[in-house]
N, C-alpha and C positions, 0 to 999 in steps of 0.2 A: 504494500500500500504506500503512492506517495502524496504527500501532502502537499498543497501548494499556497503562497498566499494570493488571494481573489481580493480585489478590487473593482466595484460596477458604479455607475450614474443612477441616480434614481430620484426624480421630482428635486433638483437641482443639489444631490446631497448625494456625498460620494457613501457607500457602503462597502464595508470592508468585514472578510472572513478569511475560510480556508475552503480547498477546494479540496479532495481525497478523492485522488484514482483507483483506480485497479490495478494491478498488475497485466501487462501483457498490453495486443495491442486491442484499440480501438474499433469503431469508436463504441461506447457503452452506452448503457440509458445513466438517465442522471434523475438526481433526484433533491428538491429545493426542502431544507429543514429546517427550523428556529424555536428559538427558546420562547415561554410563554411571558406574562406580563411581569413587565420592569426586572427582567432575566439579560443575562449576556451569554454570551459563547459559548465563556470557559466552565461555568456551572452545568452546560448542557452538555458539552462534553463529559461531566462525570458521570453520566448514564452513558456509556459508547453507543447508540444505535449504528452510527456510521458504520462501526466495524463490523457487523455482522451483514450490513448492505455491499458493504465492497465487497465485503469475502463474497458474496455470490455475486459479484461481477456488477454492480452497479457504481458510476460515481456520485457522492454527494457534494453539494455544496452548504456550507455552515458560517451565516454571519449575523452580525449584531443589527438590528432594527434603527431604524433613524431616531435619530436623536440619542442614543443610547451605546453603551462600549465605546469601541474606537468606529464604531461610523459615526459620519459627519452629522453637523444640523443642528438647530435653534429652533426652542427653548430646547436644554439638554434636559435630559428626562422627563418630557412630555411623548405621552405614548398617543399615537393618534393610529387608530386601528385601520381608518382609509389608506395611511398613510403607507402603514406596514403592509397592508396588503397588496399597496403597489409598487411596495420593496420587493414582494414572493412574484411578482406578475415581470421587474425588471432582471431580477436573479434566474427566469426562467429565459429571459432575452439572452442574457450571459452567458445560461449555460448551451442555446442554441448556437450561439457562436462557436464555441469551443471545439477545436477539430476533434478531440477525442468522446465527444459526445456526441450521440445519434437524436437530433433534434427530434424525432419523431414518436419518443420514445423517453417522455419528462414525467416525472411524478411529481406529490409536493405531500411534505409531512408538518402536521402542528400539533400542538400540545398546549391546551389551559386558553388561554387566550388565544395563541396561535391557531389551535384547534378550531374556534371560530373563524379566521382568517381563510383556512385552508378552503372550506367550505364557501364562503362569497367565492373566491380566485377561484376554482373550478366552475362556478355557478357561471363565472364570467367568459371562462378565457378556455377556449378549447386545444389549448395546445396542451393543456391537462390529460392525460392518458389514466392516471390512478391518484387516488386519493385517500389517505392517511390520515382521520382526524380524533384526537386522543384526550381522555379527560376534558371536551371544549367547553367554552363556552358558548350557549346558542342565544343568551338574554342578556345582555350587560343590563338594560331597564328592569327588568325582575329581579336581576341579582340586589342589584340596589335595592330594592323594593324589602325582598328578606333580611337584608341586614342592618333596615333602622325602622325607627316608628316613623308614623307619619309626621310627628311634631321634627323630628331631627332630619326628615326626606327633606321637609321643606326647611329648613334649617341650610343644609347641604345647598339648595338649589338656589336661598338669596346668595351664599357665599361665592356661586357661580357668577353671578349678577353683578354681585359688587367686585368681582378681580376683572370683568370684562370694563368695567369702567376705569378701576385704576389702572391695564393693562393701555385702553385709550389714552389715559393721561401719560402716558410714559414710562411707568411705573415697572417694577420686575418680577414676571412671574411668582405665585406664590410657590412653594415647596411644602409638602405634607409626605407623611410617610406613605411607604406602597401597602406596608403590610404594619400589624400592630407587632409591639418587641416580642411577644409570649405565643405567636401564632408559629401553624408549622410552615408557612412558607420560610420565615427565617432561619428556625430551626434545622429545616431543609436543605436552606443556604450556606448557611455556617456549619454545617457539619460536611462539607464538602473541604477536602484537602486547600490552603491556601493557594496553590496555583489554579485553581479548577474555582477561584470566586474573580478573579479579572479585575475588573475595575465597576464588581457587583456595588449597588448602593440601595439602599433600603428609602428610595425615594422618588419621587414625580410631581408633576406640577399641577394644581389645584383644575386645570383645565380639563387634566387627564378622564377627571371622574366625569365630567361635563360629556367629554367626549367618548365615554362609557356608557352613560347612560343612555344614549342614541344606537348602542349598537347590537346588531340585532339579524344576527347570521341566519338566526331559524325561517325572516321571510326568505330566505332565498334558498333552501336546504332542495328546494323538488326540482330547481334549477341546473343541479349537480348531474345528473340524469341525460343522457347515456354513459357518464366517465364512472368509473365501476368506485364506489366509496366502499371504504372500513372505518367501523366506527367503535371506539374502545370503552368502556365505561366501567367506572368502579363503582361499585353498587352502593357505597357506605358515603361515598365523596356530596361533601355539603357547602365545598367552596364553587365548586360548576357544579349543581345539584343533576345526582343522577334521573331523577323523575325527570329533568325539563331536556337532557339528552336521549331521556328513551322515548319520553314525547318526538324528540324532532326525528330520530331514525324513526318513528312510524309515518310521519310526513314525507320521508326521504322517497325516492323512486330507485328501482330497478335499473342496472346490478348493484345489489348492495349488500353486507357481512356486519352485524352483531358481535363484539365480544365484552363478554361481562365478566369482572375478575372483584374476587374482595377485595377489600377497603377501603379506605379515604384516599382524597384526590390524589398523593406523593403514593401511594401502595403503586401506581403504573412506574418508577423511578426504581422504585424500593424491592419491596416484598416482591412483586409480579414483576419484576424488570426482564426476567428471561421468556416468560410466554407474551407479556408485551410485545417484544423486540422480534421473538419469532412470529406472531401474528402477522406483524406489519413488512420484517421480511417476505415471508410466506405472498402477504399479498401483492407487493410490488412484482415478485418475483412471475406467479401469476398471470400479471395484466404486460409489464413490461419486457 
């Protein structure tokens, strides 16, 4: 397996990863991965999915989301889910390019957030062959919904209000945390070796949530249809709640694969990391 550093353009903001070949010669299918919300690279790297895609002969590609890690862009940790999506949709231009890559012949993997992503960008974009979508989210507006009262929703949504006025005025992004100190997203994080956290930060800008609560993969899930979807779900997981994922794979259209595995939303990383990893091998392998 060799490793390469990748560099693409995307919505005037350079993005930067690794590219992982195969051994031998070309050209291979490829396949576009990223890490889920306010995540980098090298965290994602500590789950290797990559390694077990090359070993069956795929290439991947793996980089940081705009405005985030070492790719480019303003406000720095503001996640804007369009945004990313049209990082997966320029990464997939990239990897056409690439001689060693069989343009005809792309998949695209997400996870948590990305999970949601993965699902519009096939909905969109037929250069999509297979699709990989794990722990997603399908409701950024519902998620919100479950995790405050309605007195603290509205609460959240003047604070929307008021940073879009100070942000008029000149003013600088606010910063809030991504995750609370005692949750397992951090826990998640920091138990990850210090090379494998990058330049991870446990924050994003007050806009992020704004542009959260707009989003909303599930209208677009019957879109996906004819590009063959998997979809991974852990049954116990109350951060992308599994009921509002097994709601949208019943809206999903043919071809499409089910897998449900115990626990909470990190049990896909964790506990289940090897029948995860084979699923989504298995299915790439499959279609691609």
């Amino acid at each position: 397996m060799r490793r390469l550093d990748a560099t693409f353009e995307s919505e005037g903001r350079t993005l930067r990863g690794w590219l992982f070949l195969p051994d031998g010669d070309g050209p291979h299918p490829g396949i576009v991965m990223t890490s889920g919300f306010a995540s980098v690279k090298e965290v994602f790297l500590s789950y290797p999915y990559q390694e077990a895609f090359v070993d069956a002969g795929m290439a991947v590609l793996i980089y940081d989301h705009p405005n985030c890690g070492d790719s480019g862009g303003e406000p720095r940790q503001e996640l804007d889910p369009v945004l990313q999506q049209r990082g997966y949709r320029d990464a997939l231009t990239f990897l056409a390019g690439c001689d060693e890559i069989d343009s005809a012949r792309l998949g695209i993997w997400g996870t948590s957030y990305s999970g949601g992503h993965v699902i519009a960008v096939a909905a969109a974009d037929r250069r999509v062959r297979c699709v990989v979508s794990q722990a997603m989210t399908v409701s950024g507006h519902d998620n919100l919904l479950r995790r405050h009262t309605p007195a603290s929703y509205d609460e959240l949504r003047q604070s929307w209000a008021a940073e879009r006025l100070a942000r008029a005025r000149g003013e600088l992004p606010i910063i809030v945390p991504a995750f609370a100190d005692d949750s397992d997203s951090v826990r998640f994080a920091m138990s990850r070796p210090p090379e494998h956290r990058g330049n991870w930060r446990n924050e994003v800008t007050l806009r992020t949530w704004e542009l959260y609560d707009e989003y909303e993969p599930l209208a677009l899930i019957h879109r996906v249809s004819p590009t063959p979807l998997l979809m991974i779900v852990a049954l116990d997981d109350k951060m992308t709640p599994a009921e509002d994922a097994l709601a949208a794979y019943g809206r999903a259209l043919e071809p499409k694969r089910l897998i449900t595995i115990p626990g909470s939303h990190y049990a896909a990383y964790e506990q289940q990391f090897d029948r995860t990893r084979r699923a989504a091998c298995d299915w790439f392998v499959e279609h691609l």
